[in-house]
DSSP file (Angstrom, degrees, kcal/mol; ACC not computed):
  #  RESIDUE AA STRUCTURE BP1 BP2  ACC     N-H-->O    O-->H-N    N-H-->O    O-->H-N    TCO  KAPPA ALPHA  PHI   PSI    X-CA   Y-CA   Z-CA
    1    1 A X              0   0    0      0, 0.0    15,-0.5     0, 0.0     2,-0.4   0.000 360.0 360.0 360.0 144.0  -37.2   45.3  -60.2
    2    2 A X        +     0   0    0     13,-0.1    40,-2.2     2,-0.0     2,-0.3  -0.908 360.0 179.0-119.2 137.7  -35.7   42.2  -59.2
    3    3 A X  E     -A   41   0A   0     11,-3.7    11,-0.3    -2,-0.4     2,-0.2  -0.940  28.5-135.3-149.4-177.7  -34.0   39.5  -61.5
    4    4 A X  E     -     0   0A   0     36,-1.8    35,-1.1    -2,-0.3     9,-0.2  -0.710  29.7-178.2-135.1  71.2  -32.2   36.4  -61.8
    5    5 A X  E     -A   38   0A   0      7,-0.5     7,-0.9    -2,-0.2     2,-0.4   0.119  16.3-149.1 -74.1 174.6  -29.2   36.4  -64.0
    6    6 A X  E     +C   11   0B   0     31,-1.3    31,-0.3     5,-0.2     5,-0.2  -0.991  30.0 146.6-143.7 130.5  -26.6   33.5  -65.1
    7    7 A X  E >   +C   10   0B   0      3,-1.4     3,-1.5    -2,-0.4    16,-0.2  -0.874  63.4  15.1-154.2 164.0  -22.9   34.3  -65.9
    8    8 A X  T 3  S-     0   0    0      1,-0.2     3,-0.1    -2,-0.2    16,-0.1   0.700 130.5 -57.6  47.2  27.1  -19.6   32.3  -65.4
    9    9 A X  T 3  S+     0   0    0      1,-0.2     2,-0.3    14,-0.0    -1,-0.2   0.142 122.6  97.5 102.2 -14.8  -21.5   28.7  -64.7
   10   10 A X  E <  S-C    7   0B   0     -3,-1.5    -3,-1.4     0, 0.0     2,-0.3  -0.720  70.5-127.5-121.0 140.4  -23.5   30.7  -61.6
   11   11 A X  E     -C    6   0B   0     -2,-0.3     2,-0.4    -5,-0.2    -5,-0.2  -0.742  19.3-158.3 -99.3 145.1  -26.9   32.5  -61.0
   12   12 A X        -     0   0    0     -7,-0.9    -7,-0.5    -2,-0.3     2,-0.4  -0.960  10.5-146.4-120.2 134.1  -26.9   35.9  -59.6
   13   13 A X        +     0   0    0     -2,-0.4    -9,-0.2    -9,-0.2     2,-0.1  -0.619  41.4 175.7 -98.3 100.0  -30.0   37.2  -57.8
   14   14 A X        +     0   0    0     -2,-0.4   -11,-3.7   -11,-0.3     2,-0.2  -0.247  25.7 167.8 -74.7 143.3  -30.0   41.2  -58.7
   15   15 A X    >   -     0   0    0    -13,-0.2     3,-2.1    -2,-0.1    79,-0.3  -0.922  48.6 -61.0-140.9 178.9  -31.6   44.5  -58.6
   16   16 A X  T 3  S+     0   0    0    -15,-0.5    79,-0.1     1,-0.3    80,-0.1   0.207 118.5  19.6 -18.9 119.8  -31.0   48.1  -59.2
   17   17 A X  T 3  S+     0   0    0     77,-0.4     2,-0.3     1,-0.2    -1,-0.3   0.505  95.8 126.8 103.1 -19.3  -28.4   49.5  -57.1
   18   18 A X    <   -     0   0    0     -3,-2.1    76,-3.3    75,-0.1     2,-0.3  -0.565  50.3-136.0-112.4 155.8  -26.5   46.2  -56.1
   19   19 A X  E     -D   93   0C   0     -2,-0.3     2,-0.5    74,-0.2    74,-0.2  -0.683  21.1-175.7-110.9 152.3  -23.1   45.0  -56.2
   20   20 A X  E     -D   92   0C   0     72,-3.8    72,-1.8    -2,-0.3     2,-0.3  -0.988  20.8-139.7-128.5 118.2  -22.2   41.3  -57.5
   21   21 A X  E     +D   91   0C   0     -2,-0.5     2,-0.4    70,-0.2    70,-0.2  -0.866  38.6 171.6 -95.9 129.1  -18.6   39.3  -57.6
   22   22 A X        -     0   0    0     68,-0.7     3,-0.1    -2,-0.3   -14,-0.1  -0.856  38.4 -67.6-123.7 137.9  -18.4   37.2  -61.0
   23   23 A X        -     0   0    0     -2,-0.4    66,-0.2    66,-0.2    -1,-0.2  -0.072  68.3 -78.3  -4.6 127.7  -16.3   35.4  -62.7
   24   24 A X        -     0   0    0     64,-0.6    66,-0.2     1,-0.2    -1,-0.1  -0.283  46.7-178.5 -45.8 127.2  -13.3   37.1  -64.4
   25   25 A X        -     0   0    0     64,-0.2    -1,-0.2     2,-0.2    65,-0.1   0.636  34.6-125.5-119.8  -5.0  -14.7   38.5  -67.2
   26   26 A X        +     0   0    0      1,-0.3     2,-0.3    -3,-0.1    -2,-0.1   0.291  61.0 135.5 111.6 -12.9  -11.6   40.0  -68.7
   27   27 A X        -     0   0    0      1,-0.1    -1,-0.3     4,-0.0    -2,-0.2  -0.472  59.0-102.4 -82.0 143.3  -13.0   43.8  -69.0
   28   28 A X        -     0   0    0     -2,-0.3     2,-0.2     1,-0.1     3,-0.1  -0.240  44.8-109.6 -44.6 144.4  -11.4   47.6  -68.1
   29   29 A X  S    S+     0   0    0      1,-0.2     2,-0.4    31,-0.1    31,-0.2  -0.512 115.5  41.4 -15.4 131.5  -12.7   49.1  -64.6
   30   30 A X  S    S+     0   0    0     29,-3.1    29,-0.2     1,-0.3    -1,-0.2  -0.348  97.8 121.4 109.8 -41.1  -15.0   52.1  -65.4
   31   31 A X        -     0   0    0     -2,-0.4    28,-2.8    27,-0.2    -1,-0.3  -0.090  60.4-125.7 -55.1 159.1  -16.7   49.5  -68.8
   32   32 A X  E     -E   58   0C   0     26,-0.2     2,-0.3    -3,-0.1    26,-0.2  -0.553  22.3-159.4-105.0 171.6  -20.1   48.7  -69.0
   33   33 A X  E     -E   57   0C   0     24,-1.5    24,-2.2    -2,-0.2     2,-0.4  -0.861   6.2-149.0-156.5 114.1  -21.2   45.1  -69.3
   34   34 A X  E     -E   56   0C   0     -2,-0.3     2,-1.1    22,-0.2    22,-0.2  -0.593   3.7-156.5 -95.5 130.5  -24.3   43.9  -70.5
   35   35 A X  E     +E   55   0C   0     20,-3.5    20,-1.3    -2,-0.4   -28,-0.0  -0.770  13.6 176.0-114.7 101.3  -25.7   40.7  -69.1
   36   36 A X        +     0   0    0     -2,-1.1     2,-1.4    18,-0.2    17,-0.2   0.734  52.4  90.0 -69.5 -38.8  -28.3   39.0  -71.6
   37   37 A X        +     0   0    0    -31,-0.3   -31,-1.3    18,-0.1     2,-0.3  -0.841  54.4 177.2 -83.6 103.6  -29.3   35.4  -69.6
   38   38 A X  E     +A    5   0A   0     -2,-1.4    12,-2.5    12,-0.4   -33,-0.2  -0.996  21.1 176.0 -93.4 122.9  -31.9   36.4  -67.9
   39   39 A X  E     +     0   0A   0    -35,-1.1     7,-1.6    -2,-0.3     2,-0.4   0.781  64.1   8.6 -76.1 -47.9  -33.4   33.8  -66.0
   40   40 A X  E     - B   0  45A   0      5,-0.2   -36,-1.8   -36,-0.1     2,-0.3  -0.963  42.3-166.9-133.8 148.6  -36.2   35.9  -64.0
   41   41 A X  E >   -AB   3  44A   0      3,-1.2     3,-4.5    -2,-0.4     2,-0.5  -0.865  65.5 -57.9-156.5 118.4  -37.8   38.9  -63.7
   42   42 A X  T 3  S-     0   0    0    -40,-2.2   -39,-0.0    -2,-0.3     0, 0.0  -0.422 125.4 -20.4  76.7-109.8  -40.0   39.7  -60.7
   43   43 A X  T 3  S+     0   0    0     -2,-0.5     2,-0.6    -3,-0.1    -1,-0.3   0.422 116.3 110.8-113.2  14.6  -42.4   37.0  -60.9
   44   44 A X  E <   -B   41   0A   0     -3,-4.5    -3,-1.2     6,-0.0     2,-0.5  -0.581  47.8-167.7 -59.9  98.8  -41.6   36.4  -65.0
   45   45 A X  E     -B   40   0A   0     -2,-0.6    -5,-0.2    -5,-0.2    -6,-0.1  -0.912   4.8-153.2-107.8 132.0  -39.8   32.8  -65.6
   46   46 A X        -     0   0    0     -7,-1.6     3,-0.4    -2,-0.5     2,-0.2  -0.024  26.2-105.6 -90.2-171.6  -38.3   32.0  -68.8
   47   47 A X  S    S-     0   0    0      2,-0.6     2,-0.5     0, 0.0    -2,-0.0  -0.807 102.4 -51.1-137.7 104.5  -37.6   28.5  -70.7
   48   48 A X  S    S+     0   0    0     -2,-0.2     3,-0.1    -9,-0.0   -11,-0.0   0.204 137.8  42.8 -92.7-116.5  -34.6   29.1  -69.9
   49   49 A X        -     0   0    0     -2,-0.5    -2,-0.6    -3,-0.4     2,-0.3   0.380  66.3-135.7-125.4 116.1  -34.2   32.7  -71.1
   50   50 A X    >   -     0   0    0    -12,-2.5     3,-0.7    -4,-0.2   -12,-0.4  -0.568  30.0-143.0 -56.4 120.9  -36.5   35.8  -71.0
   51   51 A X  T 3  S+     0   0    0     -2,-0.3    -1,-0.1     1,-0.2     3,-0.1  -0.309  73.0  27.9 -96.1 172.0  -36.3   37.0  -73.9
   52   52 A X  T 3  S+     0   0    0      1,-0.2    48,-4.5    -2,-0.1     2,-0.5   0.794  98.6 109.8  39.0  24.2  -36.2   41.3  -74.7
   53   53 A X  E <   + F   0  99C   0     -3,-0.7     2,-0.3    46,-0.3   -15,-0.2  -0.978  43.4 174.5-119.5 143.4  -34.6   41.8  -71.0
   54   54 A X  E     - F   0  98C   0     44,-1.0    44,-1.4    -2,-0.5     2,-0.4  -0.924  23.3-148.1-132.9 167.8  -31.3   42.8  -70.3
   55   55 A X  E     -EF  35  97C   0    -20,-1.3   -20,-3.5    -2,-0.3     2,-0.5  -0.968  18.5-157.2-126.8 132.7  -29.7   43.6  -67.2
   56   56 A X  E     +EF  34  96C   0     40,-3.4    40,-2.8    -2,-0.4    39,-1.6  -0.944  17.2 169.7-129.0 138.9  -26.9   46.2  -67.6
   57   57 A X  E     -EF  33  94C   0    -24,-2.2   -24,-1.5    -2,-0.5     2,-0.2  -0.346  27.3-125.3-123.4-167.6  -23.6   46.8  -64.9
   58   58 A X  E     -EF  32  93C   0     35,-2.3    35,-1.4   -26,-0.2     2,-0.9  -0.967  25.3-114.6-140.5 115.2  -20.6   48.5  -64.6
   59   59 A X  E     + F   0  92C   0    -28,-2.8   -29,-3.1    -2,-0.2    33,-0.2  -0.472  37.2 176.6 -68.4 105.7  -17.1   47.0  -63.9
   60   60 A X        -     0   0    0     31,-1.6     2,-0.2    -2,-0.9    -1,-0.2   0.988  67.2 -38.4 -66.8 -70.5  -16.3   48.7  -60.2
   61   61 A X        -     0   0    0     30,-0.4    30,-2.1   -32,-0.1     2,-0.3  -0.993  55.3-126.3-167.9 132.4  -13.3   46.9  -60.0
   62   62 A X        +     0   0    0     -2,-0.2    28,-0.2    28,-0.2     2,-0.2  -0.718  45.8 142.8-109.4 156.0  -11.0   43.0  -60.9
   63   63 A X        -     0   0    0     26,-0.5    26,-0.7    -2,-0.3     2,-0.3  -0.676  46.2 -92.6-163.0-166.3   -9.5   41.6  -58.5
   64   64 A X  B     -G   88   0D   0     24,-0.3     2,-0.4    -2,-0.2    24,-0.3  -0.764  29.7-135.6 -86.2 158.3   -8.4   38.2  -56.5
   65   65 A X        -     0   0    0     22,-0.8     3,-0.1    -2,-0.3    22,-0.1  -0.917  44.7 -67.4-126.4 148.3  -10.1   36.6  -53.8
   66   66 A X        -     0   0    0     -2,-0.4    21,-0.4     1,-0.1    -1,-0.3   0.071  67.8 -89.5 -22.8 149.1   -8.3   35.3  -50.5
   67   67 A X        -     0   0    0     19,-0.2     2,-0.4    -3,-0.1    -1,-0.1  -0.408  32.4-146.2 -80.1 146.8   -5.8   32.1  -51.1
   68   68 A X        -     0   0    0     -2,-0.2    17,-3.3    17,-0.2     2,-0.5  -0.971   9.4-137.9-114.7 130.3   -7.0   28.9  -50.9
   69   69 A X  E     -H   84   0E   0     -2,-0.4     2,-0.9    15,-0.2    15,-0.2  -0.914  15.2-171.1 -67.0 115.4   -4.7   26.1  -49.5
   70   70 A X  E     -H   83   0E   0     13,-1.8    13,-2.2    -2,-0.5     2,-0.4  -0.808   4.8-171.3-117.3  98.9   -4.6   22.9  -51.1
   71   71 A X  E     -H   82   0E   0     -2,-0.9     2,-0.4    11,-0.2    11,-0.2  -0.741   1.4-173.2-103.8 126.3   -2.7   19.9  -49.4
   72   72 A X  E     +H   81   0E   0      9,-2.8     9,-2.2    -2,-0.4     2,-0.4  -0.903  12.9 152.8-118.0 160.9   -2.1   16.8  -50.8
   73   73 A X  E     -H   80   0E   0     -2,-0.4     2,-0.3     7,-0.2     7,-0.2  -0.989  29.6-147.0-154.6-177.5   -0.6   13.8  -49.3
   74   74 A X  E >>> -H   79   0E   0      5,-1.0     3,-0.8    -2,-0.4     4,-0.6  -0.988  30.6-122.8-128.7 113.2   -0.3   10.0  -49.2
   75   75 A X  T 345S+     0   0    0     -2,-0.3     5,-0.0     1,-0.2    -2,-0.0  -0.448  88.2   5.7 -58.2 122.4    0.2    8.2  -46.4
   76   76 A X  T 345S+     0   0    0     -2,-0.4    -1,-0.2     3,-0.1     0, 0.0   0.036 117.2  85.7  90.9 -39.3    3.3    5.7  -45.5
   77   77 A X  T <45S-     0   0    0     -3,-0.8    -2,-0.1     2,-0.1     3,-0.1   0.786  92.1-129.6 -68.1 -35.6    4.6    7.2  -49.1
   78   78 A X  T  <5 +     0   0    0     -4,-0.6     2,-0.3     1,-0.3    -3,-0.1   0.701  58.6 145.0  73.6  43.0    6.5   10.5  -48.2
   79   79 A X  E   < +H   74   0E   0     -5,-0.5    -5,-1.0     2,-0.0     2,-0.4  -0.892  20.5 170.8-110.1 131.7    4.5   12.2  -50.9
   80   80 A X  E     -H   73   0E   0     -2,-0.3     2,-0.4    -7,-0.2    -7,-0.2  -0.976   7.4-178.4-170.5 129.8    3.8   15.7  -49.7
   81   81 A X  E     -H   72   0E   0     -9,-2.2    -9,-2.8    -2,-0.4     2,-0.6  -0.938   6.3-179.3-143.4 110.2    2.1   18.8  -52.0
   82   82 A X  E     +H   71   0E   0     -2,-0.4     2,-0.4   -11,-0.2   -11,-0.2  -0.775  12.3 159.3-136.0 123.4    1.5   21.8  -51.0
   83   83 A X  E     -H   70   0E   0    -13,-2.2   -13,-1.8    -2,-0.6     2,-0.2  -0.874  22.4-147.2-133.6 134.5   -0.2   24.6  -53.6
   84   84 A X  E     -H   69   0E   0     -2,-0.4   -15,-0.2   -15,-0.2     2,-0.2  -0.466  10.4-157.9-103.1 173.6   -2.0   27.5  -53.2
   85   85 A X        -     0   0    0    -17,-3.3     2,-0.8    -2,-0.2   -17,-0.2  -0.531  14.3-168.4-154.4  88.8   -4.9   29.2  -55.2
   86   86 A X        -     0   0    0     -2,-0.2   -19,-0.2   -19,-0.1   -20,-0.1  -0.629  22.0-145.4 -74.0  92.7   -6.6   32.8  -55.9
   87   87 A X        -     0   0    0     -2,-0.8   -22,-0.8   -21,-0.4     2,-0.4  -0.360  23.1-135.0 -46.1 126.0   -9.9   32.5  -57.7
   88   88 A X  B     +G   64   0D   0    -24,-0.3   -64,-0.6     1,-0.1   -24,-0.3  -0.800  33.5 178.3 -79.3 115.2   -9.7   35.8  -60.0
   89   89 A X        -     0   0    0    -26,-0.7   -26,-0.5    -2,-0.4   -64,-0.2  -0.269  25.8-126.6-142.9-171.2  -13.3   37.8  -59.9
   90   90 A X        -     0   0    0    -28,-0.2   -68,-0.7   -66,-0.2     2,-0.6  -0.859  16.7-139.8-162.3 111.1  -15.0   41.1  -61.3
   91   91 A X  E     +D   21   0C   0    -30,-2.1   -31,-1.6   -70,-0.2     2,-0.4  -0.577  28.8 178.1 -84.2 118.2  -16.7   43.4  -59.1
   92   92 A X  E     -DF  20  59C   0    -72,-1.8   -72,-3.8    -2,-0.6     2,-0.5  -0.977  26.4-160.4-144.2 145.6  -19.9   44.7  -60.7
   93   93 A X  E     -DF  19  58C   0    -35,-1.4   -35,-2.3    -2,-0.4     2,-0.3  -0.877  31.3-127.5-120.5 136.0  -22.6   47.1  -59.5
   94   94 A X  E     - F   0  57C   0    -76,-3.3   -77,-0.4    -2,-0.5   -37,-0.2  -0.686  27.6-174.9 -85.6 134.9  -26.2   46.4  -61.9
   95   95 A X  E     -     0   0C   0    -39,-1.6     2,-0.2     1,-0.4   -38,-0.2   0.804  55.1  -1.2 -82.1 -60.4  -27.1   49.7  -63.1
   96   96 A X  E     - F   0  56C   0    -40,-2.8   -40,-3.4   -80,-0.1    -1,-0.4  -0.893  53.8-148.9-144.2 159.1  -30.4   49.2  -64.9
   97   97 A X  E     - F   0  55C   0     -2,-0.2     2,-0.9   -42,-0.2   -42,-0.2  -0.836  28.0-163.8-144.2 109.3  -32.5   46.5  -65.5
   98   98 A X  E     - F   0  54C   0    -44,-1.4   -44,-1.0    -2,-0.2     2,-0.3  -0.737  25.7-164.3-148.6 152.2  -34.5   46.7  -68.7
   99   99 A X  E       F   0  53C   0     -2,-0.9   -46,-0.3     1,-0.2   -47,-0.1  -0.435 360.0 360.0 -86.5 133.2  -37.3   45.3  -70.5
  100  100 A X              0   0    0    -48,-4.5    -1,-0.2    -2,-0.3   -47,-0.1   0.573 360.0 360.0 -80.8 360.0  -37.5   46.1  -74.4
């Protein structure tokens, strides 16, 4: 089974077996984590949400993601900025995906 899930502003497409990087979602390594917006399943499309399917993970592992530079300047001004940035994630492998 294949599905189409929504968490942290972003659509994941999923199945059994596969691993996903999300949004912090603030949960322990080893917890399970149930994902309720489901958007598709197979060839099933909601308005907007299928209702009686969940898709259920496991938190692998939280983490950081590579720095991001961010330079600002002005020209002519002497204004000069320079700030760095690690988007903060959640490593999850979907366990099951199932329909009630």
């Amino acid at each position: 089974m294949k599905a189409v899930i929504s968490t942290g502003g972003k659509q994941y497409y999923v199945s059994e077996g596969s691993v996903i990087y999300v949004e912090k979602l603030g949960l322990e390594e080893g917890s399970k984590v149930e994902f309720k917006d489901v958007l598709m399943l197979d060839d099933k499309v909601g308005t907007p949400y299928l209702d009686n399917v969940v898709v259920k993970g496991e938190v692998v592992k939280n983490g950081k993601q590579k720095k991001v530079i961010v330079y600002k300047y002005n020209a002519k001004k002497k204004y000069r900025k320079k700030q760095g940035h690690r988007q903060p994630y959640t490593k999850v492998e979907i366990k099951e995906i199932k329909v009630k």
